[in-house]
DRENPA-3360 file (N, C-alpha, C; in nm, 2 decimals, always signed):
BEGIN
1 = XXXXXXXX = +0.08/-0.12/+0.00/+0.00/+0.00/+0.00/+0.09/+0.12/+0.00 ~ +0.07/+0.19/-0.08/+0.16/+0.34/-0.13/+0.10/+0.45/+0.04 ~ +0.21/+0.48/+0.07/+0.19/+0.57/+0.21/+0.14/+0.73/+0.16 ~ +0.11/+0.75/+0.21/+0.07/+0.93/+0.21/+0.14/+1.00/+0.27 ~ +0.11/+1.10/+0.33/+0.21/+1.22/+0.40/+0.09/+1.33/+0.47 ~ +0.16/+1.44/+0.55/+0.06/+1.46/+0.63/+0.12/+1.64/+0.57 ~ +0.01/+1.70/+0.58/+0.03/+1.86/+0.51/+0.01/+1.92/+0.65 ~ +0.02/+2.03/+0.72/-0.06/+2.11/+0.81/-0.02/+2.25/+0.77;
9 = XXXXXXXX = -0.16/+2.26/+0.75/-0.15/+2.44/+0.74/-0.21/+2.54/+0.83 ~ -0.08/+2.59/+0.89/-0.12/+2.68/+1.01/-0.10/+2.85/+0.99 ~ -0.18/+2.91/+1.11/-0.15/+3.06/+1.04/-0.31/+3.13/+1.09 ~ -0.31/+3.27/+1.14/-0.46/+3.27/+1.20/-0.59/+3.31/+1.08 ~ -0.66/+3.29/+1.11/-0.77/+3.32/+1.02/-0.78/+3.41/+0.91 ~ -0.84/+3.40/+0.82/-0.81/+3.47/+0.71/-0.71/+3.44/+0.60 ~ -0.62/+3.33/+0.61/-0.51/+3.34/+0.51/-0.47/+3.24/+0.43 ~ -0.58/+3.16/+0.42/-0.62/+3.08/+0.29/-0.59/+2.92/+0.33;
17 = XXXXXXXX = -0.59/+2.88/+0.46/-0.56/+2.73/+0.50/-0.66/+2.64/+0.49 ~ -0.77/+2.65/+0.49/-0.87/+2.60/+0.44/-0.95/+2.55/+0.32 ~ -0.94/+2.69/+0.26/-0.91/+2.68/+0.11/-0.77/+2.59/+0.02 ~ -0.66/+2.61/+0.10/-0.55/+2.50/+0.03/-0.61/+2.35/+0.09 ~ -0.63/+2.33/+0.18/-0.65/+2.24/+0.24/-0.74/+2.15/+0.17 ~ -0.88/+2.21/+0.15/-1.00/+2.23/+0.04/-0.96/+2.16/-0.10 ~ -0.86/+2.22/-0.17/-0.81/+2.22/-0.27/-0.73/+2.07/-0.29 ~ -0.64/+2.11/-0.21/-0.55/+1.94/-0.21/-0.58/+1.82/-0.17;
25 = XXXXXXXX = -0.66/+1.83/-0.11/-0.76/+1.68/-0.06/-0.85/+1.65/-0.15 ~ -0.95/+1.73/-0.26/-1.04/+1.72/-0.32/-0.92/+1.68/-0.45 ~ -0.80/+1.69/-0.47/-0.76/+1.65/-0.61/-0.61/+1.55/-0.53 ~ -0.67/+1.46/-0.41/-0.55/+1.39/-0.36/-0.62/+1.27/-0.39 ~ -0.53/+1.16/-0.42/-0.63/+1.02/-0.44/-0.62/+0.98/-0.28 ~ -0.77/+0.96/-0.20/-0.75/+0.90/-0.06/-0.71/+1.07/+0.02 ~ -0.70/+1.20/-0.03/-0.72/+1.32/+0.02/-0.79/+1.36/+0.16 ~ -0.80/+1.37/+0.26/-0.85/+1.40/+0.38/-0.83/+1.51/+0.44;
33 = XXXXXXXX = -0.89/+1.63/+0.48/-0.94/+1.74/+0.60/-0.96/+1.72/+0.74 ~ -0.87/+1.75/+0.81/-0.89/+1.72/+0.98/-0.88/+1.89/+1.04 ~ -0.97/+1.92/+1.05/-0.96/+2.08/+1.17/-0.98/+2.03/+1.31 ~ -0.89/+2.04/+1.40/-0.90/+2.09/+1.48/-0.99/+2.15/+1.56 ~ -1.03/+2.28/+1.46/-1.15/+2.37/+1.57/-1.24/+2.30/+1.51 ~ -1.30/+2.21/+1.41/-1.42/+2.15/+1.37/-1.44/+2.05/+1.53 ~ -1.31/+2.00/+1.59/-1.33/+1.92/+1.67/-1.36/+1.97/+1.80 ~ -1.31/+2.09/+1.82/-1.33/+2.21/+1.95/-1.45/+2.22/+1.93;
41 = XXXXXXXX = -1.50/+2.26/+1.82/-1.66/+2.29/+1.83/-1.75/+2.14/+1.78 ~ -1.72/+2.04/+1.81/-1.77/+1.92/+1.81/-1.81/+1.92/+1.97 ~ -1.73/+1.94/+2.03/-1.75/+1.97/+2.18/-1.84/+2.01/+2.24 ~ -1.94/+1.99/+2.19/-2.05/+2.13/+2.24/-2.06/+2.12/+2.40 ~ -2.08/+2.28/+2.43/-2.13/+2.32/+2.58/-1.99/+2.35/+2.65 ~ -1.88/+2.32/+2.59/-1.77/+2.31/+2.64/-1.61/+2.36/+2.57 ~ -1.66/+2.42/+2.49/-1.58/+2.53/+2.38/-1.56/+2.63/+2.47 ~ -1.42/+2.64/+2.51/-1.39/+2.79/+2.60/-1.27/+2.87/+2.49;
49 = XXXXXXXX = -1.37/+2.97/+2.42/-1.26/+3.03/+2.37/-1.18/+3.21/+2.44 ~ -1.07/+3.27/+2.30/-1.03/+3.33/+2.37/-1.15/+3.46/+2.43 ~ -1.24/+3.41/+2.33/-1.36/+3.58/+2.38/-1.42/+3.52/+2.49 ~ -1.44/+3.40/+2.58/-1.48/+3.35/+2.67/-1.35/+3.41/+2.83 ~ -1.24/+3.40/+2.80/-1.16/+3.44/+2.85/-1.13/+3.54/+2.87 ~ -1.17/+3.66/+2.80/-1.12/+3.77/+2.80/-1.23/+3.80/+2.86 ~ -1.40/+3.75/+2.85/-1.48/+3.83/+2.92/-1.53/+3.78/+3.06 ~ -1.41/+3.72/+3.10/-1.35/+3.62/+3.24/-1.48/+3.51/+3.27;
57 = XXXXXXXX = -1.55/+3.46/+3.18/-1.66/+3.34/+3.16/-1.56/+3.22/+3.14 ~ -1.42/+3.17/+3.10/-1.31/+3.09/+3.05/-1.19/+3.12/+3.14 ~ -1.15/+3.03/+3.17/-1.00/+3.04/+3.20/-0.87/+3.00/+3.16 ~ -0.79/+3.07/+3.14/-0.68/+3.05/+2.98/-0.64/+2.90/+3.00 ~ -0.63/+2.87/+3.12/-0.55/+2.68/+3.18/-0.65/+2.64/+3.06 ~ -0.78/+2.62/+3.04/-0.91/+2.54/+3.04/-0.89/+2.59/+2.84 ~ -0.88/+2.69/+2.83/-0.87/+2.70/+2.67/-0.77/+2.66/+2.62 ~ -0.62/+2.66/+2.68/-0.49/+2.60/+2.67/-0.49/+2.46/+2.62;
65 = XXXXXXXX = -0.57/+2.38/+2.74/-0.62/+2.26/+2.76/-0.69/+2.16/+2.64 ~ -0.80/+2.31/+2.61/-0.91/+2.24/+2.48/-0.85/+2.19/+2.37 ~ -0.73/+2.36/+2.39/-0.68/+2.36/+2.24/-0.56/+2.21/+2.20 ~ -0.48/+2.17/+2.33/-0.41/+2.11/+2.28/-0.44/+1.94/+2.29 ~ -0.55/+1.95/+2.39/-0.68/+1.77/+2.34/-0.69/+1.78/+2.16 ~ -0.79/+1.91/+2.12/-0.78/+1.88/+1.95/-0.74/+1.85/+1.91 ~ -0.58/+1.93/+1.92/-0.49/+1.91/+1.83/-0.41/+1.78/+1.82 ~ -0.38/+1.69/+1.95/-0.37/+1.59/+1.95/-0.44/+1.44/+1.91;
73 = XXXXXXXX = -0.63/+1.49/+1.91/-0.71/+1.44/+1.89/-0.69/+1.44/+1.71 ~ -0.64/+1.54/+1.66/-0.64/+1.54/+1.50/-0.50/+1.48/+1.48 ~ -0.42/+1.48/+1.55/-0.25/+1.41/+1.53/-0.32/+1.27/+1.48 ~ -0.38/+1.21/+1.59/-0.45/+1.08/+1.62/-0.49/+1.02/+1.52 ~ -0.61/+1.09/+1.48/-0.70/+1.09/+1.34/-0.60/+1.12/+1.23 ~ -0.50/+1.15/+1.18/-0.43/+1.21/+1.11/-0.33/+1.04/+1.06 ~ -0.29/+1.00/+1.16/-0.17/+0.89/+1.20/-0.25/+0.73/+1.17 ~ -0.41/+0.77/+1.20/-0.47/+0.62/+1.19/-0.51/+0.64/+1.01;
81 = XXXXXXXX = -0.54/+0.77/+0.94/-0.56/+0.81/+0.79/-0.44/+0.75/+0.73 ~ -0.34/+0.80/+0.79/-0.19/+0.78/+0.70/-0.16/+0.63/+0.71 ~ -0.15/+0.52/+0.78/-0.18/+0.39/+0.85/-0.25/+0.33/+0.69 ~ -0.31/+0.39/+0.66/-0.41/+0.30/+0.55/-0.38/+0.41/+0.39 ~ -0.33/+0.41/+0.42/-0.30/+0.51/+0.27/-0.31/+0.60/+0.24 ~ -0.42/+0.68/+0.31/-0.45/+0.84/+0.32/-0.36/+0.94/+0.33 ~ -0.38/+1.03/+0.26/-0.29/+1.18/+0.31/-0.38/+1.29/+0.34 ~ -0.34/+1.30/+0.45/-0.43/+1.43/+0.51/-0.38/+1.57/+0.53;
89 = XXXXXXXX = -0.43/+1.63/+0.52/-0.43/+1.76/+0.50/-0.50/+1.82/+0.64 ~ -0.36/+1.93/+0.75/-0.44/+1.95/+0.86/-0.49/+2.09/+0.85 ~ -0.58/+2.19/+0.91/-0.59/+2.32/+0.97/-0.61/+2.36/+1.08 ~ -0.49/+2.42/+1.12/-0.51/+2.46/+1.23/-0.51/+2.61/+1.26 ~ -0.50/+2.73/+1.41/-0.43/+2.82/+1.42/-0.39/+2.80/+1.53 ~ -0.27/+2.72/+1.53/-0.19/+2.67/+1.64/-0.06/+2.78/+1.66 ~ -0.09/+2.84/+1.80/+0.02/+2.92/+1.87/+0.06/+2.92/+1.96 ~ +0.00/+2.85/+2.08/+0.03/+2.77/+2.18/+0.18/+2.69/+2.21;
97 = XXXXXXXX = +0.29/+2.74/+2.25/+0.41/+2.66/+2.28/+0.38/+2.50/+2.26 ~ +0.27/+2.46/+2.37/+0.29/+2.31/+2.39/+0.19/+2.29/+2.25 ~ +0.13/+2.31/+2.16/+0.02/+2.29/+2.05/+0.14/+2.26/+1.95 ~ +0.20/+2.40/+1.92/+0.31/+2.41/+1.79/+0.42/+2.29/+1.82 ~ +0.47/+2.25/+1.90/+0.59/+2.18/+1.97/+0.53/+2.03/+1.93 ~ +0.40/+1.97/+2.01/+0.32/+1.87/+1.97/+0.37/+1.86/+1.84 ~ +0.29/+1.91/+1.72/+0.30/+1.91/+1.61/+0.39/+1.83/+1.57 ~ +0.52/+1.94/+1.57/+0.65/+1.86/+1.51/+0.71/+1.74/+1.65;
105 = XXXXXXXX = +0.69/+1.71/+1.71/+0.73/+1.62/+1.79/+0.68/+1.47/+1.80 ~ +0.49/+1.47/+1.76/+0.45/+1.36/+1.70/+0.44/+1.33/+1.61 ~ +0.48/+1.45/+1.45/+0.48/+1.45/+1.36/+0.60/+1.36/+1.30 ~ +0.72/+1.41/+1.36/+0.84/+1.41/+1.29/+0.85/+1.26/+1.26 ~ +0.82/+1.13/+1.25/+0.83/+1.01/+1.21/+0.77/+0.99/+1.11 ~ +0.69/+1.14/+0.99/+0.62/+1.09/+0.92/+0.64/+1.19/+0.79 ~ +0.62/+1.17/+0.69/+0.63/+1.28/+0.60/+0.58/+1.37/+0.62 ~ +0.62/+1.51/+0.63/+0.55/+1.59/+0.71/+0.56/+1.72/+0.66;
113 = XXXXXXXX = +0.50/+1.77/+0.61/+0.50/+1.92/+0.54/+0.44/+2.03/+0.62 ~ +0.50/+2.10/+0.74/+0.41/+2.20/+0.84/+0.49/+2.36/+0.72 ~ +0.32/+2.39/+0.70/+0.28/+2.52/+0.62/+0.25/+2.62/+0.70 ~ +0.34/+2.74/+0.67/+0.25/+2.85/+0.76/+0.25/+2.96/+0.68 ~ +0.10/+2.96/+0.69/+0.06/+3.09/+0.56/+0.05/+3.23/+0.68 ~ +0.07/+3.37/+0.63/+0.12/+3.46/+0.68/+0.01/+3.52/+0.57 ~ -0.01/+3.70/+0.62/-0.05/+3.77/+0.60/-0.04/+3.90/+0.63 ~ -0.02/+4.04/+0.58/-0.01/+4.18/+0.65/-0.10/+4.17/+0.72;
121 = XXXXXXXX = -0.12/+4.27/+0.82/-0.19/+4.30/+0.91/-0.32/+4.37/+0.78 ~ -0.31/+4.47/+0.74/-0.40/+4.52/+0.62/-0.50/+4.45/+0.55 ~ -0.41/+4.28/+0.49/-0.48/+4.22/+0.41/-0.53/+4.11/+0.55 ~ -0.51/+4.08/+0.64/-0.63/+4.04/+0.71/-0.74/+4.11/+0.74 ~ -0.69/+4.25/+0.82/-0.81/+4.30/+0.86/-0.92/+4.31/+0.78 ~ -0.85/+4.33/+0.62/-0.98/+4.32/+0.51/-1.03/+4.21/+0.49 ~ -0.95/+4.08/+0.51/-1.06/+3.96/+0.46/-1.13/+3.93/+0.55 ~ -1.08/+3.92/+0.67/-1.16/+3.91/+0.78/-1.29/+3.99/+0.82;
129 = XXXXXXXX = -1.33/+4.10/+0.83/-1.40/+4.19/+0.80/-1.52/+4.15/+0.70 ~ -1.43/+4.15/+0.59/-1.55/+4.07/+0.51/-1.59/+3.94/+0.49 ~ -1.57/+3.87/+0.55/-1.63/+3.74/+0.59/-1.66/+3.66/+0.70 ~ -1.63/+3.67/+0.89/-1.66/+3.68/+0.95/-1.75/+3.71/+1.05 ~ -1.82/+3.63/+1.07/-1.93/+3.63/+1.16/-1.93/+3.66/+1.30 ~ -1.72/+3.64/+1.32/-1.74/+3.64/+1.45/-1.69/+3.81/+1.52 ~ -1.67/+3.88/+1.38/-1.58/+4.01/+1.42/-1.70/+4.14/+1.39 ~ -1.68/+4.23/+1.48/-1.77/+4.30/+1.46/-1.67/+4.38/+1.34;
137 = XXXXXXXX = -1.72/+4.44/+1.19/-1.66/+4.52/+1.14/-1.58/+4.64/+1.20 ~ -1.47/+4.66/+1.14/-1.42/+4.75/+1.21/-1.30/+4.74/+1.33 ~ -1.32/+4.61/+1.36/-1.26/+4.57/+1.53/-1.09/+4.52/+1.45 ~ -1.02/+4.65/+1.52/-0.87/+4.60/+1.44/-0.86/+4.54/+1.53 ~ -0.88/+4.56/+1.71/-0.81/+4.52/+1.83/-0.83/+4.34/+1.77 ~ -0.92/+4.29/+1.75/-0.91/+4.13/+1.72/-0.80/+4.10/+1.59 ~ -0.78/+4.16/+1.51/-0.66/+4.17/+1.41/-0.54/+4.14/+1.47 ~ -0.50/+4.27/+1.55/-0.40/+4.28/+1.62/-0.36/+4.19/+1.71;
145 = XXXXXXXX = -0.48/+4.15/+1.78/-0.46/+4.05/+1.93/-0.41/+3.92/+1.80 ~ -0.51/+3.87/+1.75/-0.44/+3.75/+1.64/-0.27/+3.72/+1.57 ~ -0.22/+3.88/+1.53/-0.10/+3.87/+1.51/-0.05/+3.86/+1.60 ~ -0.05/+3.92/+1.73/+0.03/+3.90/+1.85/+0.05/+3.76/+1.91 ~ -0.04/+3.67/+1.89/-0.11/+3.54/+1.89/+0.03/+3.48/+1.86 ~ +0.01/+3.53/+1.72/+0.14/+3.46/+1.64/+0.30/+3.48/+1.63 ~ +0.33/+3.60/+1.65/+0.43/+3.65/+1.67/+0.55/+3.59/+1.65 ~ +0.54/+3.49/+1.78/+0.64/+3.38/+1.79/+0.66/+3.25/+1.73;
153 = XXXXXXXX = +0.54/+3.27/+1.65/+0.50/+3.12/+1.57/+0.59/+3.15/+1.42 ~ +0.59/+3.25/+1.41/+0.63/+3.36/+1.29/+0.82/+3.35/+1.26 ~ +0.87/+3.33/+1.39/+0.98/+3.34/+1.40/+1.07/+3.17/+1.42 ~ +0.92/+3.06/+1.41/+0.99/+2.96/+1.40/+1.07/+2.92/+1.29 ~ +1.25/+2.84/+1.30/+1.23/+2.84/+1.14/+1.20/+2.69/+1.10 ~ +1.10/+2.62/+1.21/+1.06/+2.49/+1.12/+0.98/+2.51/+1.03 ~ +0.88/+2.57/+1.03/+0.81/+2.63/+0.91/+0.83/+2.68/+0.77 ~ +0.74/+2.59/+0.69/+0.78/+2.67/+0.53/+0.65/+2.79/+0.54;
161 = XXXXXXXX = +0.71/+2.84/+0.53/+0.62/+3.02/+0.52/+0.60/+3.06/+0.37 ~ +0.46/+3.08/+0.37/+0.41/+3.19/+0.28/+0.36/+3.28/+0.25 ~ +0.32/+3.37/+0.20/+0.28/+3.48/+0.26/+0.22/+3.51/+0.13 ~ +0.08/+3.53/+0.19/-0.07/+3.55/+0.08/-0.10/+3.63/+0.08 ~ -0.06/+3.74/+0.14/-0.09/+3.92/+0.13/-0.17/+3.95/-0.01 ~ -0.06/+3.93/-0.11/-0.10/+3.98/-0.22/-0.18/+3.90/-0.35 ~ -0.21/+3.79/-0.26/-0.28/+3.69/-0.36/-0.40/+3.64/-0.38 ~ -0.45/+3.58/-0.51/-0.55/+3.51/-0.47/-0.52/+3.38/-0.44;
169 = XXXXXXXX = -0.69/+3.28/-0.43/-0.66/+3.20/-0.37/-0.60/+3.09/-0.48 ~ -0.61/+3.12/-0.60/-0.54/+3.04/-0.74/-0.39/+3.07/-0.67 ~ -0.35/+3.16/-0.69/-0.18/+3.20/-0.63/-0.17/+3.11/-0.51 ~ -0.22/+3.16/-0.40/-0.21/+3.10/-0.27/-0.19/+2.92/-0.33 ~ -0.27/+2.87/-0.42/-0.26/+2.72/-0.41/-0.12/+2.69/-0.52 ~ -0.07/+2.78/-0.64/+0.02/+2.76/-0.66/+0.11/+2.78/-0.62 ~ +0.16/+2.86/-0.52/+0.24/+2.88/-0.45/+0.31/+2.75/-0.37 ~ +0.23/+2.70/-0.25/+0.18/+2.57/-0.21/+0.23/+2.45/-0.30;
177 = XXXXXXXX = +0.21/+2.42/-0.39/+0.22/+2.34/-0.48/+0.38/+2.34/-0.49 ~ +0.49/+2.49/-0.51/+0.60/+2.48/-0.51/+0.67/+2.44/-0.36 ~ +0.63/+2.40/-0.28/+0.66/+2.31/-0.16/+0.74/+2.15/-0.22 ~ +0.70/+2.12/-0.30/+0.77/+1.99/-0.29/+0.65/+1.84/-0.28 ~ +0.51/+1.87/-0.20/+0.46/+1.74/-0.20/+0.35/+1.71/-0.28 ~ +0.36/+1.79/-0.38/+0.22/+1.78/-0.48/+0.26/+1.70/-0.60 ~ +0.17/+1.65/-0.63/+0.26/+1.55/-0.76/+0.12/+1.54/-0.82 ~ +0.14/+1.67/-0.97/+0.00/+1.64/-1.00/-0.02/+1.48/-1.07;
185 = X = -0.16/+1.48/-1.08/-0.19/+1.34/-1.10/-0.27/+1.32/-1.27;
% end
């Protein structure tokens, strides 16, 4: 049985990880999508995020917590896909020390392509803005708090970085493509 490999594309909202994700699974033979926050919010009643925390209803231990059960819960699901031939494709917006660290530490025994798509501050606040249900228009402070999020994640250099500022989502997926694990079919 021909093995797969595992994609993760990280990076905060807005910057096209979904969409690549979207893209590569739907033209992967045996192609797979695992989010993380699909699994946070599988959770029901028990999703503590950061607007939960900040409006002191959450406590960061308890969102810390949620975030890195997911993400381990998708390593999981990720590891039993690849096991049978699958290549999965992850998304996350993993910034968390012990989240990002996970990653490459249960990763590293497997083919492993960790993506981190990037974005100006500018060209998020605009996509976000306009599509977003969870931002009131207008609200840079959520922009900003997100970059700061990342900051550090930004300065890893395990990551292959790209940066979608100026692209569409056609760009954004050829871009991606010049990574090395795409083999069109």
């Amino acid at each position: 049985m021909k093995k797969g490999y595992i994609v993760l594309f990280n990076g905060t909202m807005a910057v096209g990880k979904t969409t690549a994700a979207n893209y590569f699974a739907q033209n992967t033979y045996k192609g797979v999508v695992v989010e993380p926050d699909e699994i946070r919010t599988y959770v029901k009643n028990y999703r503590i995020g950061q607007d939960e925390v900040a409006a002191g209803t959450g406590k960061q231990e308890d969102y810390e917590e949620q975030q890195e059960l997911a993400s381990n819960i998708a390593v999981d699901a990720a590891k039993r896909y690849l096991a049978k031939g699958f290549t999965m494709y992850l998304t996350d917006t993993a910034y968390l020390d012990q989240v990002v660290n996970m990653y490459f530490e249960r990763l590293s025994d497997e083919e492993f392509y960790p993506i981190l798509l990037t974005a100006s501050f500018e060209c998020l606040y605009g996509r976000i803005n306009k599509r977003s249900k969870h931002y009131v228009p207008g609200d840079k402070e959520k922009t900003v708090q997100f970059l700061e999020y990342f900051s550090k994640v930004y300065k890893d250099p395990r990551w292959i970085k790209i940066d979608t500022t100026d692209l569409s989502e056609v760009q954004v997926i050829e871009k991606v493509k010049e990574v090395g694990f795409w083999k069109e079919s």
